[in-house]
Structure formats: structure tokens, C-alpha cells
C-alpha positions as a Markdown table, in Angstrom:
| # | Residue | x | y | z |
|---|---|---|---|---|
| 1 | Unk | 29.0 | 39.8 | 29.3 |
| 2 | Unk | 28.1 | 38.4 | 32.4 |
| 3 | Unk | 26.5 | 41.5 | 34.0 |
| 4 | Unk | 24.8 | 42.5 | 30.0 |
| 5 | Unk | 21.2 | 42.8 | 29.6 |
| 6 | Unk | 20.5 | 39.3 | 27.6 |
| 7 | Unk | 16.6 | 39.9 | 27.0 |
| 8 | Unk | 17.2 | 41.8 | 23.9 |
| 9 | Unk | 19.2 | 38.9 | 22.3 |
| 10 | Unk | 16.6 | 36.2 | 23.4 |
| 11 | Unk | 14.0 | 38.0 | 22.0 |
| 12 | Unk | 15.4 | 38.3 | 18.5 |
| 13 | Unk | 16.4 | 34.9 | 18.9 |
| 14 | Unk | 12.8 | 33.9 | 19.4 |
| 15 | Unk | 11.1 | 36.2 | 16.9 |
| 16 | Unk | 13.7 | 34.3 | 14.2 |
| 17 | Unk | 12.4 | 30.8 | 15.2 |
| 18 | Unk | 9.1 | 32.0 | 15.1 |
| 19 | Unk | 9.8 | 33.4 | 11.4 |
| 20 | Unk | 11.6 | 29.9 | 10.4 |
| 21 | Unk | 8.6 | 27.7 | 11.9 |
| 22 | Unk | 5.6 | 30.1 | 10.5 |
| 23 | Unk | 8.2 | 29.8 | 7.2 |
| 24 | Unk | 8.3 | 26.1 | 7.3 |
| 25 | Unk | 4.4 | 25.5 | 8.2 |
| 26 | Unk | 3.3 | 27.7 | 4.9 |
| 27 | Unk | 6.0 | 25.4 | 2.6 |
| 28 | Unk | 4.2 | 22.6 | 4.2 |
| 29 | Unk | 1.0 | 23.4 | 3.9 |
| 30 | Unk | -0.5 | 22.0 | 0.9 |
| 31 | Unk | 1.7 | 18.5 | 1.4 |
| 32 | Unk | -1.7 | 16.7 | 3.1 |
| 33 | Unk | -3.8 | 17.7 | 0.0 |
| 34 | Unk | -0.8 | 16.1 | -2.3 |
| 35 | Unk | -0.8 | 13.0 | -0.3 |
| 36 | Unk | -4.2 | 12.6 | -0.6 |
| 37 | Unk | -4.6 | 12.9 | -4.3 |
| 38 | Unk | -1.3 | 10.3 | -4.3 |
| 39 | Unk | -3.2 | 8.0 | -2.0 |
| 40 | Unk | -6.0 | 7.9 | -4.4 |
| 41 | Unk | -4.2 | 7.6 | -7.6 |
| 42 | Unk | -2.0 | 4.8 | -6.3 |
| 43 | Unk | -4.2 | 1.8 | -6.8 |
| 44 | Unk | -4.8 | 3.0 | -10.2 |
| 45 | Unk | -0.9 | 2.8 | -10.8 |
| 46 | Unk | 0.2 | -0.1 | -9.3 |
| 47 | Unk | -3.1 | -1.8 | -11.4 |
| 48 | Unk | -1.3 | -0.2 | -14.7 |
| 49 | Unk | 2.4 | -1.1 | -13.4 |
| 50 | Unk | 1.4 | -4.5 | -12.8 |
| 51 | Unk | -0.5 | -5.0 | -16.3 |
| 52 | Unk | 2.3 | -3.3 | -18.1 |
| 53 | Unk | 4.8 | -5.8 | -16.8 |
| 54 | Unk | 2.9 | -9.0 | -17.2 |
| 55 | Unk | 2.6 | -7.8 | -20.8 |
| 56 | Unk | 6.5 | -7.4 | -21.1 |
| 57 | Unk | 7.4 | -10.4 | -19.2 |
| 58 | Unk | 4.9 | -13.0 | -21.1 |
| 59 | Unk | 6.5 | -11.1 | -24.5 |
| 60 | Unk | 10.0 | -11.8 | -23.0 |
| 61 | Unk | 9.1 | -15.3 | -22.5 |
| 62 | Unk | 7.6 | -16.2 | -26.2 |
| 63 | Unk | 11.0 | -14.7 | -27.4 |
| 64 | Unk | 12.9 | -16.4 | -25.6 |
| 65 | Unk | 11.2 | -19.7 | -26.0 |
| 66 | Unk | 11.7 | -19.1 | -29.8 |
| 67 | Unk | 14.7 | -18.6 | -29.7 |
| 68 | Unk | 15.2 | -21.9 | -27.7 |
| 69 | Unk | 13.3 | -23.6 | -30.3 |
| 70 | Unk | 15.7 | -22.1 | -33.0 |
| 71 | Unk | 18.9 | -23.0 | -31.0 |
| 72 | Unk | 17.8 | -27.1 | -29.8 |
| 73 | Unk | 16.8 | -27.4 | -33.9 |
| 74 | Unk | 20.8 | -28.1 | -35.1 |
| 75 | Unk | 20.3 | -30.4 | -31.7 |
| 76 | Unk | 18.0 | -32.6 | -33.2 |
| 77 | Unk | 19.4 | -32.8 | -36.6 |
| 78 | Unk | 17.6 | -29.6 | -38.4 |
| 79 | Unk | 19.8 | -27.3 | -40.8 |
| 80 | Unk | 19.3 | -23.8 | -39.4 |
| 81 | Unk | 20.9 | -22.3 | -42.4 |
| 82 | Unk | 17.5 | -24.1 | -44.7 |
| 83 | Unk | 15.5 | -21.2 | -44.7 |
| 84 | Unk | 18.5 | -18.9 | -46.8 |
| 85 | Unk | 18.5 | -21.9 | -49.6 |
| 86 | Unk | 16.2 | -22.2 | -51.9 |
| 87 | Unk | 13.7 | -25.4 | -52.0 |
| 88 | Unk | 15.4 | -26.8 | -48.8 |
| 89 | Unk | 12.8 | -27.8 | -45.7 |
| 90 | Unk | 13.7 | -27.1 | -42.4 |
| 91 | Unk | 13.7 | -30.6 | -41.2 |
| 92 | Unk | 16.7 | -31.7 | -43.9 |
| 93 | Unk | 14.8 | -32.9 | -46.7 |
């Protein structure tokens, strides 16, 4: 081994990273294209995103303050079971 010709073996070891970068640079190729179009969409997303949650969270909130309103109404004297009987009001009378 130590007296071996070596030159053959580090040439095919070269020639295979050679093959694995030249491999890796055409997977990678179009990648700077893809950003770019990503990069110019974005803004456009996070515009939608953000109007898509304000949306859910102010409809979140009205439910919730309803149901609030329905819960603090046996607080404050109200019958919550008036609206199943017939000519019963809300506030008792």
C-alpha cells in the first residue's frame, strides 16, 4: 500500500466530487428564480393573512361578547329560559 501507485484512486475520487457538485449546482439552479417570485408575492400574503385574521378575531370577539351578555343576564335578574315560553319578556315581565 505504501509503495502503490495512488494517482489512479485520487483521480476517481475527484472526478466523483466533481459529478456530486456539477449534480448539486443543476438541482439548485432554478432556487434564485423561486425566491424571487416568493419575495414578490410575500407582501401580498402577509396583506391577505393579516386581513383574514382581523376578520376572524373581531368575529371571535362579537361572539364572545354575546355570549357574555347572555351569561351576566340571570346576574342581573333576567330569566334566560324567557325566550322558550310563550308571551314572557326577557327582562321578567
Amino acid at each position: 500500500m505504501l509503495g502503490g501507485d495512488l494517482g489512479e484512486t485520487k483521480q476517481g475520487g475527484l472526478q466523483r466530487l466533481l459529478s456530486a457538485v456539477s449534480e448539486y449546482q443543476a438541482k439548485i439552479g432554478g432556487w434564485p428564480a423561486q425566491i424571487a417570485m416568493i419575495n414578490a408575492r410575500l407582501p401580498a400574503l402577509i396583506d391577505r393573512a393579516c386581513i383574514l385574521l382581523t376578520v376572524s378575531l373581531l368575529w371571535f370577539a362579537l361572539s364572545q361578547g354575546g355570549l357574555i351578555l347572555h351569561g351576566l343576564a340571570p346576574y342581573y335578574g333576567a330569566n334566560p329560559f324567557a325566550a322558550l315560553r310563550k308571551g314572557e319578556s326577557l327582562d321578567g315581565s
